[in-house]
N, C-alpha and C positions, 0 to 999 in steps of 0.2 A: 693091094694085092698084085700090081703092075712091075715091071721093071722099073729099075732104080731111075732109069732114062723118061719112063714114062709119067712117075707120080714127081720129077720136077719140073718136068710140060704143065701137067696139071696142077702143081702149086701155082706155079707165075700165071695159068688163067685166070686161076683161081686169087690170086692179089690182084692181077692187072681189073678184074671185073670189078670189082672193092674199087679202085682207084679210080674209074670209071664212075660208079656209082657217086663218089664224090666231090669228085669233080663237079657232075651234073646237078651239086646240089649247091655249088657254089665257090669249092677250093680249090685255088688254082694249080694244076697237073705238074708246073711245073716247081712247086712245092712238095710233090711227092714223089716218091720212088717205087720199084719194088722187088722183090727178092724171092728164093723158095731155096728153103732146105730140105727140098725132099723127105725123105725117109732120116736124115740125120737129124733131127730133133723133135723125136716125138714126146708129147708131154703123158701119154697113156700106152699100154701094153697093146702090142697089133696083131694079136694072138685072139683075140676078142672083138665080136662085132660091134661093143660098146668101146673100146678103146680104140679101135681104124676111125669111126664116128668123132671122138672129139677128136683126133688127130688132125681132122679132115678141116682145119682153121686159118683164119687170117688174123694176125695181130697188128695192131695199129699200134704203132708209136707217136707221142706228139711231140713234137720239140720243138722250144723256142727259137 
């Protein structure tokens, strides 16, 4: 519900903490990356408080 400036602050915390977390559990940081697409790819409607909710995600990619 933020400006477009603000919910991409909040994606990258929101990956960096993820990154963080797995690090801590053993994989190393500089295998990972991270990213935010803001408001440009939402996978649910943000019109609804169940669709901002799953928006509200980190995906993990794995690659070889």
């Amino acid at each position: 519900t933020g400006s477009d400036a603000v919910n991409q602050q909040l994606g990258l915390k929101r990956a960096e903490a993820v990154r963080l977390y797995l690090a801590r559990a053993g994989l190393p940081l500089a295998r990972m990356s991270t990213i935010s697409y803001g408001e440009s790819a939402p996978l649910a409607d943000n019109n609804t408080r169940e669709g901002r909710s799953t928006n509200r995600r980190v995906q993990v990619i794995v690659m070889r």
